[in-house]
N, C-alpha and C positions, 0 to 999 in steps of 0.2 A: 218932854221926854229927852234922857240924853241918850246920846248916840252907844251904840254898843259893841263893845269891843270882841274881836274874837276870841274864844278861847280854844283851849285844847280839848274840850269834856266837851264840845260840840259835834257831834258827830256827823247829824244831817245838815249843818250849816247854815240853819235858820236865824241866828244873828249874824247884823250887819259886821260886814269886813272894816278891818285897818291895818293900814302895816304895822306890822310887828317891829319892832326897835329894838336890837339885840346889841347889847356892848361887848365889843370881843376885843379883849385884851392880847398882846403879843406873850405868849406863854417862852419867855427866856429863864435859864439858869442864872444864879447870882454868879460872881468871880467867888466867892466862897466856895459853894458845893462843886466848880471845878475843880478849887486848889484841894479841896477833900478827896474828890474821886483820883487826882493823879496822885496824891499822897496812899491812897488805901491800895494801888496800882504797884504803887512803888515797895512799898511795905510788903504783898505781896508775893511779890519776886519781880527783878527785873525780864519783864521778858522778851525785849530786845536791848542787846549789850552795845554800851559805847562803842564808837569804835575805835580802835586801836590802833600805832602804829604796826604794820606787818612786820613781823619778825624777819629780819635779815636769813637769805639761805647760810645753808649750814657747808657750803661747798661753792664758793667765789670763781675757780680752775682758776685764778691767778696765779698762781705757783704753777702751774702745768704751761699758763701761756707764758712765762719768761723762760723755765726749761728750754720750752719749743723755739722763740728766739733764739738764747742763744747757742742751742744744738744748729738751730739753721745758719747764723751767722757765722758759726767756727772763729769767736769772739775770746783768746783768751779770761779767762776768772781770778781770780782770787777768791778761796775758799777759808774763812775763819772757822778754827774749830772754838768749841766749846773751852777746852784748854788752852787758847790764843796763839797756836798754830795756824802759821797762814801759806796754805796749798796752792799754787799756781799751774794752769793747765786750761785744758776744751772739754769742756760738758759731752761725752759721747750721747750718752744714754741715760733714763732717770725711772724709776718706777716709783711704787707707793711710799716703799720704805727707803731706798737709796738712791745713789747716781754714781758712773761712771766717770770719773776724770783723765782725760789721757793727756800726758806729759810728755815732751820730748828732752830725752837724755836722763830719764828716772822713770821707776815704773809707773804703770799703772795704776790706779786706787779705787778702789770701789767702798763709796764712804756714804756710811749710816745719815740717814738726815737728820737722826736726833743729837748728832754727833755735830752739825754745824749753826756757828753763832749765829753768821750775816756770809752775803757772795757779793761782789762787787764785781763791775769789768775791773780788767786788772791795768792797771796806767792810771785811775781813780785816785791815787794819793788823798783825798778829801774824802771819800768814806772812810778813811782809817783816824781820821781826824786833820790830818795834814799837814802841813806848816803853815804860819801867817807870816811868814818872812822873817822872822827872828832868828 
């Protein structure tokens, strides 16, 4: 007689027992049907964006912190206009759109900033380009 193995359609368990021997395989994806699913992802919409550099603010107050120098310094300027007029004087005051130049021995000026090229301290000869000695 051979030995008898269990089955499953056994209910009262009147044949002899054996272990069962179950092959169980590791159930992985290929590298294919990844590159498929992040292509059908992709295709889809991205729906988390690269990222990006952040855009620079729109407002630096760099212009406001040299105002504030040299209103504090009481630094004479030199003020280029647009037309290459060049305005000598102390920064009193500055708002959005103008600044105050106060002069001694000439008046006053209250001058548009769209009106000015470049400001330099004034004794700077080398921001106006300068001499090299020649």
């Amino acid at each position: 007689m051979h030995p008898k193995k269990e089955h499953r359609n056994d209910p009262g368990g009147t044949m002899e027992k054996e272990p069962l021997m179950v092959n169980r395989k590791l159930i992985r994806p290929s590298l294919t049907d990844v590159k498929e699913q992040l292509t059908a992802r992709h295709q889809a919409g991205p729906s988390v964006q690269p990222r990006k550099k952040p855009t620079p603010p729109e407002q630096t107050f760099a212009e406001n912190f040299y105002y504030v120098k040299q209103m504090q310094s009481r630094l004479p300027v030199a003020v280029v206009l647009t037309d290459g007029e060049v305005l000598k004087g102390i920064i009193e005051w500055y708002d959005k759109e103008c600044i105050k130049l106060t002069r001694t021995g000439s008046p006053n000026l209250l001058i548009y900033k769209h009106c000015i090229k470049y400001l330099y301290k004034d004794g700077e000869e080398a921001a106006q380009g300068g001499s090299n000695g020649q």
